[in-house]
C-alpha positions as CSV (number, residue, x, y, z in Angstrom):
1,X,-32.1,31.8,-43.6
2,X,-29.1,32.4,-41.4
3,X,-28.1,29.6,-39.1
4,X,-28.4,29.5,-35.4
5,X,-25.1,29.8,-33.4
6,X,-23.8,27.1,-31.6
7,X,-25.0,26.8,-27.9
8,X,-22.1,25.4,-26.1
9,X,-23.1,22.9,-23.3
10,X,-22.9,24.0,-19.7
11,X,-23.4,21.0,-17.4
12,X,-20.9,20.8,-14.7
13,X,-19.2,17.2,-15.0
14,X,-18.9,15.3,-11.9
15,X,-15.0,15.0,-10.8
16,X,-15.1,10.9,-11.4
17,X,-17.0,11.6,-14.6
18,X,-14.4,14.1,-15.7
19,X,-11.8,11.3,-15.6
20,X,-12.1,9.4,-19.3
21,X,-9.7,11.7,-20.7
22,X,-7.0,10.4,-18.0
23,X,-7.6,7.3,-18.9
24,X,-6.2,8.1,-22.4
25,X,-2.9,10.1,-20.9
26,X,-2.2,7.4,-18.9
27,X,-2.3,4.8,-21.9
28,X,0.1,7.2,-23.3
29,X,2.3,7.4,-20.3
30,X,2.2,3.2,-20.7
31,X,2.8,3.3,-24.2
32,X,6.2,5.2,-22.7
33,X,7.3,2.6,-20.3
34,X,6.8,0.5,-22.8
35,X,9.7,2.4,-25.2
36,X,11.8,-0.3,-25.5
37,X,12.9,-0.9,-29.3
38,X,12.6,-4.5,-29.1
39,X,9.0,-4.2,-28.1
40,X,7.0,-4.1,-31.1
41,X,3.8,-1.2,-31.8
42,X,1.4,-4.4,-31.9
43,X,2.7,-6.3,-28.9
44,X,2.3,-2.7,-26.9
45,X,-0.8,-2.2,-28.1
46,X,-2.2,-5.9,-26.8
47,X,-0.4,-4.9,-23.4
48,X,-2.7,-1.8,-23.3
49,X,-6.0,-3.7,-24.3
50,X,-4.8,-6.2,-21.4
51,X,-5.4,-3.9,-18.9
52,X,-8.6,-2.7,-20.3
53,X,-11.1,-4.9,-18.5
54,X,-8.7,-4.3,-15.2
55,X,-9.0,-0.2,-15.5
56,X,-13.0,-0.6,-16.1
57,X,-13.3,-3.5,-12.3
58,X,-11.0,-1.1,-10.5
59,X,-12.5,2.3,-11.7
60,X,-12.9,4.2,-8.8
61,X,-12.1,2.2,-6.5
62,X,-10.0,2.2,-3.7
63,X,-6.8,0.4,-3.5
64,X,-4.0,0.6,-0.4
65,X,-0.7,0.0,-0.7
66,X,2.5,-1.1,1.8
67,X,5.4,-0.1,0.5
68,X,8.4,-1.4,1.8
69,X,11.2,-4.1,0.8
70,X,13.8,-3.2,-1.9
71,X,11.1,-1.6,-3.9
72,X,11.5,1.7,-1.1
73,X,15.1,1.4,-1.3
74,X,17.1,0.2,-4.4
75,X,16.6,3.8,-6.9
76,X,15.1,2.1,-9.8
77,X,12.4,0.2,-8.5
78,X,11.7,3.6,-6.1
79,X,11.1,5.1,-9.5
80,X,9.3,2.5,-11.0
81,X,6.7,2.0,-8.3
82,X,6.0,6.1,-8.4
83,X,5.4,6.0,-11.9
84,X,3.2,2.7,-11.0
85,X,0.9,4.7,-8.4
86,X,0.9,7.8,-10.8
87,X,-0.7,5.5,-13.6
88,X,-2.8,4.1,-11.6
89,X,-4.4,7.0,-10.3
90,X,-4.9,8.8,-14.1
91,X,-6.2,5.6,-15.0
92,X,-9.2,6.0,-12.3
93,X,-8.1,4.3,-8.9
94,X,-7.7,5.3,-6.0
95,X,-4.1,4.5,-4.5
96,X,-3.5,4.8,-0.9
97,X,0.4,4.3,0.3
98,X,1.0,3.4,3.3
99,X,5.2,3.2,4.2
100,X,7.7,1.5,6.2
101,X,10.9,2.7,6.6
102,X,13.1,0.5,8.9
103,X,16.2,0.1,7.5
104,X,16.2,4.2,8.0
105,X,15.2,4.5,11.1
106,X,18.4,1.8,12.0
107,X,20.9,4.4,10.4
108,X,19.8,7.2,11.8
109,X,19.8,5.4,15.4
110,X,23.2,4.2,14.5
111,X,24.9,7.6,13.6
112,X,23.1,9.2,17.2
113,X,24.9,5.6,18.9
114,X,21.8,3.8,20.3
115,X,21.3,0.5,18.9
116,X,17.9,-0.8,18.1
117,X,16.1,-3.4,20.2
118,X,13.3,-5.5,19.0
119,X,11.3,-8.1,21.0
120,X,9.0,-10.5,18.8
121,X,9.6,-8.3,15.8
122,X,8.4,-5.0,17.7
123,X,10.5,-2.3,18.1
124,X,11.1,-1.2,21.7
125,X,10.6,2.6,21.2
126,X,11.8,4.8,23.9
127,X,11.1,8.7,23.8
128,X,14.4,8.9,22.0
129,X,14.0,6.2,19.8
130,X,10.0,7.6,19.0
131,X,11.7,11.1,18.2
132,X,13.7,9.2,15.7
133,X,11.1,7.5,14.2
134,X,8.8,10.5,14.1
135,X,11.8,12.4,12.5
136,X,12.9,9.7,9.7
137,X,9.2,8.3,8.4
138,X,7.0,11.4,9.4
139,X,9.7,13.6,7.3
140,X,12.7,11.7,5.5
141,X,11.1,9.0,3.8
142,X,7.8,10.4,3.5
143,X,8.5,13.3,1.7
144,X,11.4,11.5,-0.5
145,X,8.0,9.0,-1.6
146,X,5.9,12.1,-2.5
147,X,8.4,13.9,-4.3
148,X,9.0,10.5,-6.3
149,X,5.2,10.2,-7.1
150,X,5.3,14.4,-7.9
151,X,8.5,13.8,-10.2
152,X,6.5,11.1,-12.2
153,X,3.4,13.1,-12.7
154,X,1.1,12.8,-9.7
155,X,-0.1,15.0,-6.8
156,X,1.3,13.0,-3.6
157,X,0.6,14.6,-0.4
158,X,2.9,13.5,2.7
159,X,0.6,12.4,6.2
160,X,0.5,10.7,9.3
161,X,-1.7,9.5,11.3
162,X,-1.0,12.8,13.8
163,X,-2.5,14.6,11.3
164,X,-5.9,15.5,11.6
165,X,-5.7,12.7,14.2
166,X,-6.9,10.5,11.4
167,X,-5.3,7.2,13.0
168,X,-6.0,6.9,16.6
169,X,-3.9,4.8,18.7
170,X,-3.3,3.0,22.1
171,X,-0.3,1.5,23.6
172,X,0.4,-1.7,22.8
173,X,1.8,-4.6,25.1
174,X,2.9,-8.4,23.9
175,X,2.5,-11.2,25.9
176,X,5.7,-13.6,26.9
177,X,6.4,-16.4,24.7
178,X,7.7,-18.1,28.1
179,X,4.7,-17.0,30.2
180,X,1.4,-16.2,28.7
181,X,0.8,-14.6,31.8
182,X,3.2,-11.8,31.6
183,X,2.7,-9.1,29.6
184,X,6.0,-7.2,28.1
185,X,6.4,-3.5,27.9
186,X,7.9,-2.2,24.8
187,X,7.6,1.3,25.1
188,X,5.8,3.9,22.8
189,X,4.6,0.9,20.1
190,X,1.0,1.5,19.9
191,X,-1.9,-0.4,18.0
192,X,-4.2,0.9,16.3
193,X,-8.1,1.5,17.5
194,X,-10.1,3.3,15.1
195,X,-9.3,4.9,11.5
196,X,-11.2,8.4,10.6
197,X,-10.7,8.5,7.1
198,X,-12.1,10.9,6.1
199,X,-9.1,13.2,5.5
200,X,-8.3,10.7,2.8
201,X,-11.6,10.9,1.3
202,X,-11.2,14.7,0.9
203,X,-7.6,14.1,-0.7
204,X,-9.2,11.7,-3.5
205,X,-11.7,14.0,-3.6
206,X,-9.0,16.0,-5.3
207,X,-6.7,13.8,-7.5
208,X,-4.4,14.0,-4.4
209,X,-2.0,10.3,-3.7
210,X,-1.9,10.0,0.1
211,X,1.4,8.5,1.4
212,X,0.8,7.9,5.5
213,X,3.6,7.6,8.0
214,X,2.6,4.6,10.2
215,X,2.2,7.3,13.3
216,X,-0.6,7.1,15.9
217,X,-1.7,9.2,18.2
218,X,-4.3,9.0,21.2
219,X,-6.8,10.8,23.3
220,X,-4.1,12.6,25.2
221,X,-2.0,13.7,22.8
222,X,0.5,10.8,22.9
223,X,2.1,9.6,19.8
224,X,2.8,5.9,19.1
225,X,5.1,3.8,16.5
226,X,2.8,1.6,14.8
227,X,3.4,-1.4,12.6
228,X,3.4,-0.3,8.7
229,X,1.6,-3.7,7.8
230,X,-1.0,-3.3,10.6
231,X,-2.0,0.6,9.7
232,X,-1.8,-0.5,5.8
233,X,-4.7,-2.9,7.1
234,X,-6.4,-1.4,9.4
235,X,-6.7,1.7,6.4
236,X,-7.7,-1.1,3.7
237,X,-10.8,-2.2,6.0
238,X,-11.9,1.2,7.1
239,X,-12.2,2.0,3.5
240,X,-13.2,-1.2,2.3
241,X,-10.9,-1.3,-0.3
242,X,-10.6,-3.2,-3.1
243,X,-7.5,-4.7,-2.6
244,X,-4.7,-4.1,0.2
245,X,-1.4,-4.6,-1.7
246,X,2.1,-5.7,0.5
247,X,5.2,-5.1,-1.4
248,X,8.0,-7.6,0.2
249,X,11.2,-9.2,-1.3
250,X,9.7,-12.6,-1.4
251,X,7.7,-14.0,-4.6
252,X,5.0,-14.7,-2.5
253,X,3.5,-17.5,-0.1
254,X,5.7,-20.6,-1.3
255,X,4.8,-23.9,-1.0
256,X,7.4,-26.5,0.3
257,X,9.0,-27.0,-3.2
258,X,9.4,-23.1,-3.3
259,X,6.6,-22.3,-5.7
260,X,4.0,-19.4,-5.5
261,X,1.0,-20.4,-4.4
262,X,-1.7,-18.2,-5.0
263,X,-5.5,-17.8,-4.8
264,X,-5.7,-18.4,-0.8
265,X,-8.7,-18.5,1.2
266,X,-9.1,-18.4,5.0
267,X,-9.5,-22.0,5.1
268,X,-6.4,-22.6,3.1
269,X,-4.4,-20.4,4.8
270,X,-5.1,-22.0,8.1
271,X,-4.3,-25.4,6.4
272,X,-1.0,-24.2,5.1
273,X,-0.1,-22.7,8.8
274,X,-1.3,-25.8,10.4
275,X,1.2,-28.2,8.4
276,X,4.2,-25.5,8.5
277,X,4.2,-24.5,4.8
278,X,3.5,-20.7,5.8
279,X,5.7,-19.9,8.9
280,X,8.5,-17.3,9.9
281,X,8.6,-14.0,8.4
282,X,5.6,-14.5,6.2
283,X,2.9,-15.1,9.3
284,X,2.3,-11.4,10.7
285,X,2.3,-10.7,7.0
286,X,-0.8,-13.3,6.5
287,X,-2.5,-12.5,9.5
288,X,-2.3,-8.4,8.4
289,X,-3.8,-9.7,5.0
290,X,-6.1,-12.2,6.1
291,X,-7.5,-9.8,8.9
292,X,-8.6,-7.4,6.3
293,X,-10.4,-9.8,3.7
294,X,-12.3,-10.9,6.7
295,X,-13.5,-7.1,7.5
296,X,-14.3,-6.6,4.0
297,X,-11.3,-5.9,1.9
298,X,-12.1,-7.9,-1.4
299,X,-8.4,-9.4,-1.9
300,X,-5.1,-9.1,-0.2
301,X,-2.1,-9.3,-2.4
302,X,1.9,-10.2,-1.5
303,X,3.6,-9.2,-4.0
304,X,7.2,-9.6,-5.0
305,X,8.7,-5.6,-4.9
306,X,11.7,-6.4,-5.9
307,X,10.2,-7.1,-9.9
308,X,10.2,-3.5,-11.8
309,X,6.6,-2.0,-12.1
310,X,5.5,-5.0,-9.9
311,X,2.1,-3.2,-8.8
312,X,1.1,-2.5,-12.5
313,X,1.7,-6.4,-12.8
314,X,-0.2,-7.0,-10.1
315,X,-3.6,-5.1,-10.9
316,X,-3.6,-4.6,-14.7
317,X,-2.8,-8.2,-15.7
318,X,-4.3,-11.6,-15.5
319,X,-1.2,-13.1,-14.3
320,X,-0.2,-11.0,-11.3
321,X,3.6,-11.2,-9.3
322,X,2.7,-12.5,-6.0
323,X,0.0,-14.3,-4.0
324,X,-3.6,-13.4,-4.0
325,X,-6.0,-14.0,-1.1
326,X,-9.4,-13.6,-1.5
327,X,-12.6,-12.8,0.7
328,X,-15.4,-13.9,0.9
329,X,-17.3,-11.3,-1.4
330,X,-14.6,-11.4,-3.8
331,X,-15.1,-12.0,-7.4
332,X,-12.8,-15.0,-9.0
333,X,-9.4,-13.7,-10.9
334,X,-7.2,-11.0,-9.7
């Protein structure tokens, strides 16, 4: 009796269902950056199985990034962190870059002959100045980041928060470290009032990397500077991300003997502020990170850009590159 042909199966697969088979190009693409002779097959393959249990907790979900430090401007670690995001998307995650660019922005003022002015670490953005900005991360550095993340095998698509209106914005004011009662003017610096993401979602929806300019704009029309580490957190909560990532050119919080300290909570944070081990520079950078775990982001992550393939570090292995800080709903480990 003649055998019945094969029926082929039909079903549509779902696109997050559809994704298994990245998962085994993008062990190949680590078994690549791993082509170093002195590495041995065995020792690569216990680097893979490392990140195993790390690819299943952070399938699917969604993690931002702020790029910025050395890692957005010395040319290896540029490449490094696009193949980094690249991986981490085939692998089943959902990268979201958000991008600085201030070193830029101060050349470009430089060679027009107006000299930057900054007032508490804001800076004072005049029409001129906001052109500038608009120009150099809108366009410059934006689209250098997603042709990086192209080049190493992703789909990057270049935004900001103009687009789509997607980040919308009010103008900002600081208040006088001499007199609390005066509030100073710093021009078009804007903070941030509500995130409509769903022009993200729809990206993910279809293996597209967003990479956002830091650009606001509000009901009328006008268009604001923002803070990179303020929209990367603001973006974090309003997708309740897994994890909101800052690349800096520190190891980390340090305690007083210059050691990482890691596994923060709220209440340890505001020990370590109250005694003056967390101070300077690294503050706005806490407050950003501990803002988010408290509205919902599971763990906040400083992390040292300046080590190669630092983000890969920092979510595929136990040990990490930086300091963690948890939320309340987090689980314990990285």
């Amino acid at each position: 009796m003649p055998k019945k042909p094969a029926v082929k199966a039909t079903a549509k697969a779902k696109p997050k269902e559809a994704k298994p088979p990245a998962a085994l190009k993008a062990a190949a693409h680590a078994a690549d950056a791993l082509a170093n002779p002195r590495i041995t097959a065995a020792h690569k393959a216990e680097v893979l199985v490392e990140a195993l249990p790390y690819i299943q907790r952070f399938w699917d979900k969604n993690i931002v990034i702020k790029y910025g430090g050395n890692a957005m401007t010395d040319v290896a670690l540029q490449e490094d962190f696009a193949e980094d995001v690249t991986l981490l998307k085939l692998i089943g995650m959902n990268p979201v870059v958000v991008h600085g660019g201030g070193p830029q922005i101060n050349k470009t003022l430089e060679k027009i002959g107006k000299q930057g002015e900054f007032i508490q670490g804001m800076r004072v953005t005049d029409d001129e100045t906001l052109d500038v900005v608009e120009m150099v991360l809108g366009g410059l550095v934006n689209q250098e980041i997603v042709t990086l993340i192209n080049k190493a095998g992703g789909k990057a698509v270049g935004l900001t928060g103009k687009d789509g209106n997607f980040i919308h914005a009010r103008k900002m004011t600081i208040t006088s470290k001499e007199d609390k009662r005066k509030k100073i003017d710093i021009g078009l610096v804007g903070e941030v009032v509500k995130i409509d993401t769903s022009i993200i979602d729809l990206l993910d929806s279809e293996d597209f990397i967003p990479v956002i300019a830091p650009l606001g704009v509000d009901e009328k029309g006008t268009a604001y500077n923002i803070n990179a580490d303020v929209v990367a957190g603001k973006v974090a909560v309003a997708l309740q991300a897994e994890k909101l990532i800052i690349l800096t050119n520190t190891k980390g919080v340090l305690d007083k003997d210059g050691n990482v300290i890691t596994g923060l909570t709220p209440a340890k944070i505001n020990a370590l502020v109250a005694d003056g081990t967390i101070s300077g520079g690294m503050l706005p950078k806490i407050d950003f990170a501990l803002d988010a775990v408290k509205n919902g982001v599971k763990t906040a992550h400083i992390i040292d850009g300046r080590v190669p393939h630092a983000l890969l570090l920092e979510v595929l292995t136990s040990e990490g590159v930086g300091t963690l800080i948890r939320g309340a709903s987090a689980n314990r480990g990285r």
